[in-house]
MIDO-720882 format. One record per residue (C-alpha): residue number from 0; y negated, z, x; residue in one letter. Coordinates in Angstrom, 3 decimals, decimal comma. Layout:
// MIDO-720882
{node NUM; {Y; Z; X}; a} ...
This chain:
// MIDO-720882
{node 0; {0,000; 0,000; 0,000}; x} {node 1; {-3,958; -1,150; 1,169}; x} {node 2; {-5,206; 2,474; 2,276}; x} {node 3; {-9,127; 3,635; 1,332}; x} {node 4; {-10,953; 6,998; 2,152}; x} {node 5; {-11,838; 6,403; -1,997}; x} {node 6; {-11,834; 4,340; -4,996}; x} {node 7; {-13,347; 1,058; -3,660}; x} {node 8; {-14,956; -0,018; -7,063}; x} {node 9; {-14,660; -3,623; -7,063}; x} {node 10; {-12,420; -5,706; -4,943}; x} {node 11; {-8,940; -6,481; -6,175}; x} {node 12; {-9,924; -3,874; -8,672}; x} {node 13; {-11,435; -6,786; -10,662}; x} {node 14; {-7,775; -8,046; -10,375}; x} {node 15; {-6,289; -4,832; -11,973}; x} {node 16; {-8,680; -4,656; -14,679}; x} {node 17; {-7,414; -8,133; -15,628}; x} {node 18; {-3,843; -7,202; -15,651}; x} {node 19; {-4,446; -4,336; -17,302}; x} {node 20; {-6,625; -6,463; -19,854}; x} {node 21; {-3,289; -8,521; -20,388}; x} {node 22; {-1,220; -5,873; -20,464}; x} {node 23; {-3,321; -4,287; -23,780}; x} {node 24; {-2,898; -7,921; -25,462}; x} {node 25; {0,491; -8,035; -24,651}; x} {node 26; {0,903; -4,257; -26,061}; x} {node 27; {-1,317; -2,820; -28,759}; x} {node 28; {-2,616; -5,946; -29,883}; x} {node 29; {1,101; -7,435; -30,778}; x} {node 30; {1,963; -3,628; -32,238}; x} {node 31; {-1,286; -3,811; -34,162}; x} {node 32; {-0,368; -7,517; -35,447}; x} {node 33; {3,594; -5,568; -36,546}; x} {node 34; {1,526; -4,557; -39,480}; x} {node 35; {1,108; -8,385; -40,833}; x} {node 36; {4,726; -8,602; -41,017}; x} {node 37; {5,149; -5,358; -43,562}; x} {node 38; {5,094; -7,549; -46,679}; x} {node 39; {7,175; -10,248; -45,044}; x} {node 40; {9,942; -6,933; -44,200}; x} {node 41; {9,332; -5,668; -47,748}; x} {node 42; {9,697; -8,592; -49,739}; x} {node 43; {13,117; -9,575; -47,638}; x} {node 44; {14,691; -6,372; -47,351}; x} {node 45; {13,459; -5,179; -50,826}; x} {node 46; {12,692; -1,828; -49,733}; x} {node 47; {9,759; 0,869; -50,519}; x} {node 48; {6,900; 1,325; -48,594}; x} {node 49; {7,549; 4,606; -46,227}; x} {node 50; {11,199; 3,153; -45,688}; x} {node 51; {9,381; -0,413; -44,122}; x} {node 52; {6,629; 1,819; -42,498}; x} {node 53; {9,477; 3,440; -40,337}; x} {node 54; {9,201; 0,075; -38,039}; x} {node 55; {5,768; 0,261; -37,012}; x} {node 56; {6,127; 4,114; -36,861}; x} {node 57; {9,168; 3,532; -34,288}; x} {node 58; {7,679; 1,101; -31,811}; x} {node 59; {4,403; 3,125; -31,793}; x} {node 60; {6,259; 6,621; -31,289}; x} {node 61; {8,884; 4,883; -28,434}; x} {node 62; {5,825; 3,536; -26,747}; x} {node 63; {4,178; 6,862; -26,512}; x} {node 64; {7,379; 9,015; -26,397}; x} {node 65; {8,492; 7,037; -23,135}; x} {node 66; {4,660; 6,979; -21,120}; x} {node 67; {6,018; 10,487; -18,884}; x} {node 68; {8,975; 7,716; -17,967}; x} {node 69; {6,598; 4,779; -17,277}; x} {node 70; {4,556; 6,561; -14,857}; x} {node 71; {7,711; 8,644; -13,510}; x} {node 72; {8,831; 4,897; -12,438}; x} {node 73; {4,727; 3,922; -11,433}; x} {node 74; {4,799; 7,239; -9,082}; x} {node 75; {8,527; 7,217; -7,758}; x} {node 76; {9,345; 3,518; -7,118}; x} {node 77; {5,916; 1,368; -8,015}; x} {node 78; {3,837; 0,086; -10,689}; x} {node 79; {4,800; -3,733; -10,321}; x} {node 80; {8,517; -2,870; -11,045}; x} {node 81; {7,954; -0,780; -13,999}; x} {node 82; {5,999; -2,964; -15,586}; x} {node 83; {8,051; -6,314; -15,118}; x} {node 84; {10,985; -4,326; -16,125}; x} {node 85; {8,876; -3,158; -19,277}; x} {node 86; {8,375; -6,712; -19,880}; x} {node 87; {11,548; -7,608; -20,176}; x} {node 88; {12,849; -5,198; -22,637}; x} {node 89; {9,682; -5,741; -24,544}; x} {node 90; {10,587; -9,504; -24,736}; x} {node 91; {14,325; -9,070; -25,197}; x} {node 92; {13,438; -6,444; -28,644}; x} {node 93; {11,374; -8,954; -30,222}; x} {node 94; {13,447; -11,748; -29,334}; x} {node 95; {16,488; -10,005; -30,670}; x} {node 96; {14,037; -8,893; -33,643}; x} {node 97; {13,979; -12,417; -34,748}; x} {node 98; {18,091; -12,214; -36,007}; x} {node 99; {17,634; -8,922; -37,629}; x} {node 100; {19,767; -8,542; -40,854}; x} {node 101; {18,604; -4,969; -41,927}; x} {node 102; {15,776; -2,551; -41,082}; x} {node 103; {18,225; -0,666; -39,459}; x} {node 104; {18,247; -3,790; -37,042}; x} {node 105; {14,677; -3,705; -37,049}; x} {node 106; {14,497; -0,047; -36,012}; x} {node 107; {16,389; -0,084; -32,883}; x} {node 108; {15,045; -4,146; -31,821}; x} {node 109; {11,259; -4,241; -32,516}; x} {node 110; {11,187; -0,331; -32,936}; x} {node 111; {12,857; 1,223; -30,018}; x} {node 112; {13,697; -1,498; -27,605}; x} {node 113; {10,262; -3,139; -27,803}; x} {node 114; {8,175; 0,024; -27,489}; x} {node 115; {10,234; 0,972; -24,692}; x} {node 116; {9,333; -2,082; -23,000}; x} {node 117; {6,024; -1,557; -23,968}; x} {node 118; {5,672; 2,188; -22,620}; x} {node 119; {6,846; 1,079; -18,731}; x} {node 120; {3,598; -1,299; -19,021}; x} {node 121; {1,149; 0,808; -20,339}; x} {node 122; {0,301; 3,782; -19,507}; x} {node 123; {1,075; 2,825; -15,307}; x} {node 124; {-1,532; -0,105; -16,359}; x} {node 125; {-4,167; 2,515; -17,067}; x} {node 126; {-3,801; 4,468; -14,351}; x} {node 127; {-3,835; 1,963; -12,111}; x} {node 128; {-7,407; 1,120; -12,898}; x} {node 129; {-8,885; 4,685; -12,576}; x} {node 130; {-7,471; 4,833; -9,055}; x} {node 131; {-9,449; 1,784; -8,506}; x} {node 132; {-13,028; 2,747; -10,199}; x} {node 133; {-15,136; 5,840; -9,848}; x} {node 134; {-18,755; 4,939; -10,072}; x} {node 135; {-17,762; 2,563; -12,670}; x} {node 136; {-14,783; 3,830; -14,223}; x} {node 137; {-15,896; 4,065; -17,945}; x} {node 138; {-17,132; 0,403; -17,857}; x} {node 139; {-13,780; -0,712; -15,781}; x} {node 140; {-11,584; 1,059; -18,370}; x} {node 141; {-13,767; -0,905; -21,329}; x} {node 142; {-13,065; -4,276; -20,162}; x} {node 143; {-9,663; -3,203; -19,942}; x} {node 144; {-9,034; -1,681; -23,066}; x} {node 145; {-10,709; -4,163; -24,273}; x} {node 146; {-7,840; -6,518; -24,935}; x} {node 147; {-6,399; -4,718; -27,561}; x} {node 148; {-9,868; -5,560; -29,841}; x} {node 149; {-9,590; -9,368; -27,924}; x} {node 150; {-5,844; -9,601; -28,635}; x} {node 151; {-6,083; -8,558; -32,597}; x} {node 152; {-8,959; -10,668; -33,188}; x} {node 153; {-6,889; -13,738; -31,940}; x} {node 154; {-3,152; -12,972; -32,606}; x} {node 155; {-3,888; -12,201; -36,013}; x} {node 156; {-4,681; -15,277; -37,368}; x} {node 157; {-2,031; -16,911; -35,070}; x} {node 158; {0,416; -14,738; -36,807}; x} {node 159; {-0,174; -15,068; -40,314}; x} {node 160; {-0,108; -18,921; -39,118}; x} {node 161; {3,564; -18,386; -37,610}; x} {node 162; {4,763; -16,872; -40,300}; x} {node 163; {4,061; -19,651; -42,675}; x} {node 164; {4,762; -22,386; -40,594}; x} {node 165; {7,939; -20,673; -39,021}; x} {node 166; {8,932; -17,842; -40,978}; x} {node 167; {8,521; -13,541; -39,803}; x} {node 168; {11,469; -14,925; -37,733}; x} {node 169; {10,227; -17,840; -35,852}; x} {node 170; {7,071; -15,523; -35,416}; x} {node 171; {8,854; -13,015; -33,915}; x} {node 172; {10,645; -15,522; -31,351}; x} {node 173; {7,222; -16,770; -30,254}; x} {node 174; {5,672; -13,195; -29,393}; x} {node 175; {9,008; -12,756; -27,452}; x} {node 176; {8,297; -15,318; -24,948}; x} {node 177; {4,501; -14,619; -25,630}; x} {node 178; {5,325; -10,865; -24,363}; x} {node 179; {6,914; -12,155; -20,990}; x} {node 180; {3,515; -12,444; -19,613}; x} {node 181; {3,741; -8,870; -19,050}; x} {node 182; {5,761; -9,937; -15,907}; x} {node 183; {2,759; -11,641; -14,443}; x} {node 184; {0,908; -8,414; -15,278}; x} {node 185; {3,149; -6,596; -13,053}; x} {node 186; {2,695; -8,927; -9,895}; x} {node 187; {-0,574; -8,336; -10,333}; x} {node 188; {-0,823; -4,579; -10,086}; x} {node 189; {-1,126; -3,805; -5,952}; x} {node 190; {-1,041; -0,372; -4,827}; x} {node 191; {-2,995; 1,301; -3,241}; x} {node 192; {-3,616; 4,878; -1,220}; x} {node 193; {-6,360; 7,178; -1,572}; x} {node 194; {-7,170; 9,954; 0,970}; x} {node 195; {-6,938; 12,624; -1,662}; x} {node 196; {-2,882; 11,287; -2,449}; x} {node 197; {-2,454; 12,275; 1,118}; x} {node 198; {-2,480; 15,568; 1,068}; x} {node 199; {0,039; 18,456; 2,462}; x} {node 200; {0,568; 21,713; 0,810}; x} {node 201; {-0,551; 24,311; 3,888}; x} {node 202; {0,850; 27,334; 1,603}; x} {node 203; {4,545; 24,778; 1,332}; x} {node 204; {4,250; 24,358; 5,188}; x} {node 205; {4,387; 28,478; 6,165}; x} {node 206; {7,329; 29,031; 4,806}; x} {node 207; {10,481; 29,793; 6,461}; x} {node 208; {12,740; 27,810; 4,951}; x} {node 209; {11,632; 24,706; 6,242}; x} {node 210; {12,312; 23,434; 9,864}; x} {node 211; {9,378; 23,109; 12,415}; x} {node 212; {10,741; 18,957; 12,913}; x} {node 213; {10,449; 18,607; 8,589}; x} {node 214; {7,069; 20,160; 8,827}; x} {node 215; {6,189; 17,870; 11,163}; x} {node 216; {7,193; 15,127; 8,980}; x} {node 217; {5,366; 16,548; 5,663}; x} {node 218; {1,925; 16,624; 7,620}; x} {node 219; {2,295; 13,152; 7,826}; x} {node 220; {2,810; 12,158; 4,582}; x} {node 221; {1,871; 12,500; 1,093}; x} {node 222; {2,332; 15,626; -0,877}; x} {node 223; {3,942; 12,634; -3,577}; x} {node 224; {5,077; 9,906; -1,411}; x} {node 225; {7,697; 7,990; -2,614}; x} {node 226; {9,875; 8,863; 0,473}; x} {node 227; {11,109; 12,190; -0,882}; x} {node 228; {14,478; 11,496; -0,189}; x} {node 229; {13,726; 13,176; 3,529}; x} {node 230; {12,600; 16,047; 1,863}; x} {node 231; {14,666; 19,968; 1,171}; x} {node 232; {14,824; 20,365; -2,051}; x} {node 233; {12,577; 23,082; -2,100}; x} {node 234; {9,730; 20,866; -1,289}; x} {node 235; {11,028; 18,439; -4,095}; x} {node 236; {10,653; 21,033; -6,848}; x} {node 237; {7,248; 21,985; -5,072}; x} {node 238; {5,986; 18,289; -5,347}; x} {node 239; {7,281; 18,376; -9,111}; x} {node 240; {4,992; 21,067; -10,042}; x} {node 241; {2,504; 19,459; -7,781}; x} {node 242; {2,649; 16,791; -10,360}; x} {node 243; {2,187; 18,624; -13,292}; x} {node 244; {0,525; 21,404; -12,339}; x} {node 245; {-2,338; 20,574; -14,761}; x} {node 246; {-0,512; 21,425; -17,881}; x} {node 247; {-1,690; 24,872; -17,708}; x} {node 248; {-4,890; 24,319; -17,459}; x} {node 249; {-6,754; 25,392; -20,809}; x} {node 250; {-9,017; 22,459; -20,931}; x} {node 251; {-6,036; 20,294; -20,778}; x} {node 252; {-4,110; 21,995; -23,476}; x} {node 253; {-7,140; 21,927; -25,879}; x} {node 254; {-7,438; 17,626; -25,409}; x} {node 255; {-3,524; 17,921; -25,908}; x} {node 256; {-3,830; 19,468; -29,285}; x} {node 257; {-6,890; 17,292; -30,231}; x} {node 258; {-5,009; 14,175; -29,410}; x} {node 259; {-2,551; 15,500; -31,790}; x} {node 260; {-4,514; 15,461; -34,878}; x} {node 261; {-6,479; 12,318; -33,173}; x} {node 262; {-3,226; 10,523; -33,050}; x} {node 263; {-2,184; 11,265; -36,824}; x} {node 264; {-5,433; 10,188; -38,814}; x} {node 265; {-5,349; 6,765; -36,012}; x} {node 266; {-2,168; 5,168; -36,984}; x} {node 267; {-1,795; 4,662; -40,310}; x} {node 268; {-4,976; 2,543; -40,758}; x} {node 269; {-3,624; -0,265; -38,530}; x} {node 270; {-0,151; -0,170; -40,994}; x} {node 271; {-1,740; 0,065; -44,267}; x} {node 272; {-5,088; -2,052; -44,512}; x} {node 273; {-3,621; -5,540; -45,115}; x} {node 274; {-1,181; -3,993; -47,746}; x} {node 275; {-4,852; -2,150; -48,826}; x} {node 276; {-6,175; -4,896; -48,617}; x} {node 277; {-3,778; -7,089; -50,915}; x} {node 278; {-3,750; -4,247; -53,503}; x} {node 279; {-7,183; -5,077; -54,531}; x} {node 280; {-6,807; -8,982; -54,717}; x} {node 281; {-7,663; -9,802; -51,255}; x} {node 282; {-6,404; -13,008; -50,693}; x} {node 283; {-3,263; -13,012; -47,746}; x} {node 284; {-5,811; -15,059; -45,119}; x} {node 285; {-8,605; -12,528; -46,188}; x} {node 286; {-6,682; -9,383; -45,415}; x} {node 287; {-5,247; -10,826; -41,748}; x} {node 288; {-9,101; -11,923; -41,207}; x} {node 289; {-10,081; -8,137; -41,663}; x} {node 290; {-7,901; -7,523; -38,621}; x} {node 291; {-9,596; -9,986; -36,523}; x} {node 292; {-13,047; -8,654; -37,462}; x} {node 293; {-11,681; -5,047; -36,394}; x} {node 294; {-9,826; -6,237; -33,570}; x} {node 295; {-13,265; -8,350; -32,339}; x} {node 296; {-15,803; -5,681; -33,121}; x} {node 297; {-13,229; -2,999; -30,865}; x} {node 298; {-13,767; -5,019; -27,602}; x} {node 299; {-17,889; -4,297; -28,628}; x} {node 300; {-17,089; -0,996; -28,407}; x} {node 301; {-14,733; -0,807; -25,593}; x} {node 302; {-17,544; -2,730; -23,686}; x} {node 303; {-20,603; -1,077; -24,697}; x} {node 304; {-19,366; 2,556; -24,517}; x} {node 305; {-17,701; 2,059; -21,333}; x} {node 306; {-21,025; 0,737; -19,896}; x} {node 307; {-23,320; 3,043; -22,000}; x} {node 308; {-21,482; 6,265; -20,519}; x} {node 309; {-21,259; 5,138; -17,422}; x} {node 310; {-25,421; 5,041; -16,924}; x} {node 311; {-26,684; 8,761; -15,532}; x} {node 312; {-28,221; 9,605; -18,769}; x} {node 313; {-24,715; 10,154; -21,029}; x} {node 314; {-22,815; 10,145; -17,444}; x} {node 315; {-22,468; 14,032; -18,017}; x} {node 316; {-22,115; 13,743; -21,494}; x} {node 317; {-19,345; 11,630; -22,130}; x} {node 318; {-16,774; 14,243; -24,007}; x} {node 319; {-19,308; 14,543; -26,326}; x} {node 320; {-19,340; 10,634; -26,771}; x} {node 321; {-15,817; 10,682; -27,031}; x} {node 322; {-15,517; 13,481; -29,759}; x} {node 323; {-18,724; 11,893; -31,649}; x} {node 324; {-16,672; 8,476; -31,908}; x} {node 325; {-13,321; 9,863; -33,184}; x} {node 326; {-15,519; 11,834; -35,926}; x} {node 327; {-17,110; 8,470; -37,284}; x} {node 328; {-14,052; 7,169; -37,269}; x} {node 329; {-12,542; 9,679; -39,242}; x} {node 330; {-15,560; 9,520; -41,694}; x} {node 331; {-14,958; 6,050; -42,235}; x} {node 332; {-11,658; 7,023; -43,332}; x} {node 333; {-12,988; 9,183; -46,082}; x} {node 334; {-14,969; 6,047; -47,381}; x} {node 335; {-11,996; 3,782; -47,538}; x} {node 336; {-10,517; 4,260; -51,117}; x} {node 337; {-14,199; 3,532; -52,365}; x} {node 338; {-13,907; 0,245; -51,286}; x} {node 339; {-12,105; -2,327; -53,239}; x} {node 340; {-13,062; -5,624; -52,819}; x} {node 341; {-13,231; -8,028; -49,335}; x} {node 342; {-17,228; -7,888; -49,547}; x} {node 343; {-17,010; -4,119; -49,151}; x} {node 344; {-14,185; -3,899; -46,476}; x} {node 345; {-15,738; -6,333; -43,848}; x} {node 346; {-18,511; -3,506; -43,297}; x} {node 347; {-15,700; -1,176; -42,981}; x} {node 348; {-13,670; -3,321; -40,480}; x} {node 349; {-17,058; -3,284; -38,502}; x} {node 350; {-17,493; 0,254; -38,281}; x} {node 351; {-14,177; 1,552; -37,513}; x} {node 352; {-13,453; -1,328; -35,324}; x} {node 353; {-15,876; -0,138; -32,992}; x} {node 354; {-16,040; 3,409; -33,033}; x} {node 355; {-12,328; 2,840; -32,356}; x} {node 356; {-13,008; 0,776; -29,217}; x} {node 357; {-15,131; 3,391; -27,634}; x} {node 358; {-13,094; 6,053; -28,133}; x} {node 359; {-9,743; 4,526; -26,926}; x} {node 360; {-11,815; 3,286; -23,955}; x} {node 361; {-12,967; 7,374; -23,049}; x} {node 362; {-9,647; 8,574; -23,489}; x} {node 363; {-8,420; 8,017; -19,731}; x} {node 364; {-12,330; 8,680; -18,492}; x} {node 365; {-12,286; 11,886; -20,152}; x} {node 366; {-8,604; 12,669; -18,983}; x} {node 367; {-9,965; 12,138; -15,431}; x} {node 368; {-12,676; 14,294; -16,143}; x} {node 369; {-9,999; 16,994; -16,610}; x} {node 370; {-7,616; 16,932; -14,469}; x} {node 371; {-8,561; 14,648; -11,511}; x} {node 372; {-8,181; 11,308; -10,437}; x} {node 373; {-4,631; 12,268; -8,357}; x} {node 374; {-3,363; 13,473; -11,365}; x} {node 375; {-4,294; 10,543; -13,490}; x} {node 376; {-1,264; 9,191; -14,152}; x} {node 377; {0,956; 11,696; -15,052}; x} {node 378; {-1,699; 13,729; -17,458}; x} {node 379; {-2,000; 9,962; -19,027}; x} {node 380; {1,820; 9,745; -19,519}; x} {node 381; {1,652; 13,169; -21,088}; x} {node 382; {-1,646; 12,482; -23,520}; x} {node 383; {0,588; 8,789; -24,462}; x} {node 384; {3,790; 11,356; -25,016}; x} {node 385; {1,417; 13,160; -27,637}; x} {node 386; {0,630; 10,557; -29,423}; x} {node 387; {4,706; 9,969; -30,232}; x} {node 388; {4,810; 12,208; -32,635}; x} {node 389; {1,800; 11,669; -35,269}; x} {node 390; {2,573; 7,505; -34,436}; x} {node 391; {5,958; 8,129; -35,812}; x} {node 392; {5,348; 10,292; -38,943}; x} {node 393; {1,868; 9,664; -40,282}; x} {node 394; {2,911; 6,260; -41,767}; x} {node 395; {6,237; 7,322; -43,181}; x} {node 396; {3,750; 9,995; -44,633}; x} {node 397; {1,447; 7,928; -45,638}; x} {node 398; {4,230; 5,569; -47,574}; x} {node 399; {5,090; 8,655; -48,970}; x} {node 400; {2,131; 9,514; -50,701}; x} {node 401; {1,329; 5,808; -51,426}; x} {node 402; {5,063; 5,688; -53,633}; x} {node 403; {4,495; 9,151; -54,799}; x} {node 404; {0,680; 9,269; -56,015}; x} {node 405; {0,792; 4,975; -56,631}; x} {node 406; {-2,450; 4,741; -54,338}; x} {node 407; {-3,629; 5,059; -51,193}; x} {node 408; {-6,815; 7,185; -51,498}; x} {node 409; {-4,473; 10,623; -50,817}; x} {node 410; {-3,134; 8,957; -47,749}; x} {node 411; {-6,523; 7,899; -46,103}; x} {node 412; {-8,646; 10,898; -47,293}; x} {node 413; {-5,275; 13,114; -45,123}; x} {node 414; {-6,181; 10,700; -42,024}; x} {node 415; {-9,677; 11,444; -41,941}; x} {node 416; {-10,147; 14,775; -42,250}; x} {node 417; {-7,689; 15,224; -39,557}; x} {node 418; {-9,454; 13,046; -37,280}; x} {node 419; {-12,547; 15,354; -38,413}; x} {node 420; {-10,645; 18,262; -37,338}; x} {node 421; {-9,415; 16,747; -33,677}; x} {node 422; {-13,246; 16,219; -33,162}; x} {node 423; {-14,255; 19,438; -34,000}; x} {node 424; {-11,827; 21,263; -32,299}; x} {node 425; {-13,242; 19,834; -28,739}; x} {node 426; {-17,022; 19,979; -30,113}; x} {node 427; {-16,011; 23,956; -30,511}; x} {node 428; {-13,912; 24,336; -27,610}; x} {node 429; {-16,694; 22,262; -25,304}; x} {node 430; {-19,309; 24,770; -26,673}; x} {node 431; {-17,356; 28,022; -26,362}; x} {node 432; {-16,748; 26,593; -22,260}; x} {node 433; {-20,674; 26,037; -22,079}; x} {node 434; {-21,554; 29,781; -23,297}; x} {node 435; {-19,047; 31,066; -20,783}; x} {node 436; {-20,821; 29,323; -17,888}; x} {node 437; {-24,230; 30,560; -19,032}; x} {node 438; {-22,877; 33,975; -19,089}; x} {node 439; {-21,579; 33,631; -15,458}; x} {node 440; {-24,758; 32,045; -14,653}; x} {node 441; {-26,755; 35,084; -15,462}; x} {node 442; {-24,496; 37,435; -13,769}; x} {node 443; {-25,145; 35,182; -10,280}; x} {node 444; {-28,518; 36,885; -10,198}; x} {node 445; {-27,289; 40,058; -10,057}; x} {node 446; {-24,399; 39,578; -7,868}; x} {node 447; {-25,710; 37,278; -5,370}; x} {node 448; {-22,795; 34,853; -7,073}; x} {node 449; {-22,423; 31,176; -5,920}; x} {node 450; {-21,396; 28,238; -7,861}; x} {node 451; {-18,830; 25,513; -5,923}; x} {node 452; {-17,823; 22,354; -7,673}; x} {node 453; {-14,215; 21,360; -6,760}; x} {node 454; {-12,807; 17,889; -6,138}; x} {node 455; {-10,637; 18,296; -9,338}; x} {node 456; {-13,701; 19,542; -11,787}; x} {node 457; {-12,586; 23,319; -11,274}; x} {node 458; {-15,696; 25,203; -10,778}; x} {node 459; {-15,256; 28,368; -8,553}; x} {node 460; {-17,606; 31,109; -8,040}; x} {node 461; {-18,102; 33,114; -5,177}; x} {node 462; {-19,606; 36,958; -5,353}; x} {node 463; {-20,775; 38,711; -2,547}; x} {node 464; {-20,576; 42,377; -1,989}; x} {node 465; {-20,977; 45,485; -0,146}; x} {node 466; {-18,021; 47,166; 1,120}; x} {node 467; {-18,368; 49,653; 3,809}; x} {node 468; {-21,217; 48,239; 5,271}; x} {node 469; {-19,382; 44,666; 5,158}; x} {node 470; {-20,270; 41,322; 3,330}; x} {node 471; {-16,986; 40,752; 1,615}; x} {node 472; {-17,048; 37,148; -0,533}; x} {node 473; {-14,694; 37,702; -3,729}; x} {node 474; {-13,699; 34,070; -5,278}; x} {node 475; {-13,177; 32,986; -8,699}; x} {node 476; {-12,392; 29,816; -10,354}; x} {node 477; {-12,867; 28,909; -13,923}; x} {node 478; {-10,270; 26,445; -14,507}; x} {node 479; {-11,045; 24,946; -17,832}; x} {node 480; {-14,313; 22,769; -16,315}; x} {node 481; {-14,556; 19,531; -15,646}; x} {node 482; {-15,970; 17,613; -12,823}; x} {node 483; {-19,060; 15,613; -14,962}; x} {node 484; {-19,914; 13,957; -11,897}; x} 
């Protein structure tokens, strides 16, 4: 791998954000465009609506479910391999997809095969770009997430095209080979090491157990290189928890429990608005043109958030950008069994579209922001794994309510407040952290206490005091900050 004291911003980093531009298209565009096919799987398997919802459900939730594996494989052997090898298996689900004789078929093809395929290319993707970008990470990451909005506004159309020129199963053989591109993605993605990868754990290196020629060895190489297989096993286990080490931090586990609720209000929209749509006598090319308008309005907002939030005026405030987008979003949720007629919905498409975009695009900044570039992408793989959960039962749930109350205004009204409630939860937690560091903050005037900003956004405080006639420096770190800039 090309070695750099930091993030070189620009470069072959251009390169990556492209790759990682295709890889979006190739990913949540075509699992955004699965939704186009749910009256096509309804009408030919005859079955209810949370029964058909369980194959958009199962791609999203194996895609997320399977990010820890995807950057396991990014870490431990390398990015290009994981993500031609997610390629494949994408390609090979839809492919087989396309001969399905049952949603059971369905389930384990385009479901589980595909999103597994899908979760090796992801979430490595991502990463890969924020250890490319620092001074323009949020723009970097907009560009790049911008594909999904780029990818729905075009494969939409295309889709509802396929599937009346060549059947849902000639469609589903042509985003097969479509989804091979993901190989060329992969060639694409060259590594790269930063000086703060290469670092050796001084507290590992005292102890005992390990001989003076291994220690020799470990100074010399990363604390995460892929050559473990040199190492005891006692450094092995230390490098795991090395890895993941950030899971205890409390800022961390409060953006885990956000993405949560996040996650569940998020999905269902991207199942249910076409069948919305053609409840109210929207016309079939109507309803697949309100996903291009959404999908085409997201890139605005991958674009202009990412470069908005990257200028030193919102530079420091970009959690709060992030929360304020996921609450409009969940707003326009609220609004959505008001409006029933095409007219009405194309504002709608608008709005969501792009306060969707600009928070999808601050996810991995504000990650970063938490735990650290080095620990970018595993803490990704973990926020994807989060999102398995709420992909795979909100629109079952929402079917649910849509068979049981015989509308959908119960089903959206549930997804917006609890995308409300994931927003609020970090808008509390953020302000609880801020009163805690003005209360420290007054207590450095009266302890002589100083304030050092660590390379991971911890924030420790030094206090200096008398004991027998002896400056003796006392240390504390708060944790749960974030490095803002």
């Amino acid at each position: 791998p090309t070695r750099h004291t930091g993030p070189p911003d620009g470069g072959w980093g251009w390169m990556i954000v492209a790759g990682c531009f295709l890889v979006t298209i190739c990913t949540r565009a075509v699992t955004r465009c699965i939704s186009i096919f749910f009256v096509e799987f309804q009408a030919y398997f005859g079955q209810d609506y949370a029964r058909t919802a369980w194959i958009h459900s199962i791609v999203d939730c194996a895609t997320m479910l399977c990010a820890p594996l995807g950057s396991l494989i990014s870490n431990h052997v390398s990015c290009q391999a994981g993500i031609m090898l997610g390629g494949l298996l994408a390609s090979a689900g839809l492919i087989l997809s396309s001969f399905a004789t049952s949603l059971e078929h369905l389930y384990l093809s385009l479901g589980v095969l595909t999103g597994l395929g899908f979760a090796l290319c992801y979430s490595p993707a991502i990463a890969m770009v924020g250890k490319y970008f620092n001074k323009r990470k949020a723009l970097a990451y907009g560009i790049a997430m911008s594909g999904s909005g780029i990818g729905t506004f075009i494969l939409a159309p295309v889709v509802q095209l396929l599937i009346e020129q060549f059947s849902w199963r000639g469609a589903l053989l042509i985003l097969g080979g479509f989804v091979l591109n993901l190989c060329v993605c992969g060639a694409l993605m060259r590594p790269i090491a930063l000086k703060e990868d290469c670092k050796t754990a001084p507290e590992f290196l005292e102890q005992d157990y390990v001989p003076e020629a291994q220690k020799q060895n470990l100074k010399r190489m990363s604390i995460c290189s892929p050559l473990i297989k040199t190492w005891s096993h006692e450094c092995l286990c230390y490098c795991s928890w090395k890895e993941y080490d950030f899971l205890l931090m409390p800022g961390f586990m409060v953006l885990a429990v956000s993405v949560l609720f996040m996650a569940y209000g998020c999905s269902p929209l991207f199942v249910y608005l076409v069948p919305y749509a053609l409840s109210v006598e929207v016309s079939h090319h109507q309803a697949a043109f309100l996903m291009s308008i959404l999908g085409v309005i997201d890139i605005i907002g991958n674009i202009t958030f990412g470069w908005l939030t990257d200028r030193r005026c919102l530079k420091k405030h970009r959690h709060f950008c992030y929360l304020f987008a996921v609450g409009m979003d969940g707003l326009c949720c609220l609004f959505l069994p008001v409006l029933q007629n095409f007219p009405l919905l194309v504002p709608f498409s608008f709005t969501f579209g792009y306060f969707d975009g600009a928070y999808v695009t601050l996810i991995p900044v504000v990650t970063a922001d938490v735990v650290g570039t080095s620990s970018l992408s595993s803490a990704l793989g973990v926020v994807y794994f989060l999102h398995a959960i709420p992909y795979l039962v909100s629109p079952p749930v929402a079917g649910w309510l849509v068979d049981t109350t015989g509308s959908y205004t119960a089903s959206f009204l549930l997804c917006g407040f609890s995308m409300i409630f994931s927003s609020t939860l970090l808008c509390f937690a953020r302000l609880a952290r801020k009163i805690k560091r003005t209360h420290l903050r007054s207590l450095t005037n009266d302890t002589g206490t100083k304030q050092h900003i660590w390379t991971n956004g911890a924030i420790a405080y030094s206090v200096t005091a008398k004991l027998d006639q002896k400056d003796v420096e006392f240390l504390s770190v708060d944790t749960n900050s974030y490095n803002s800039r």
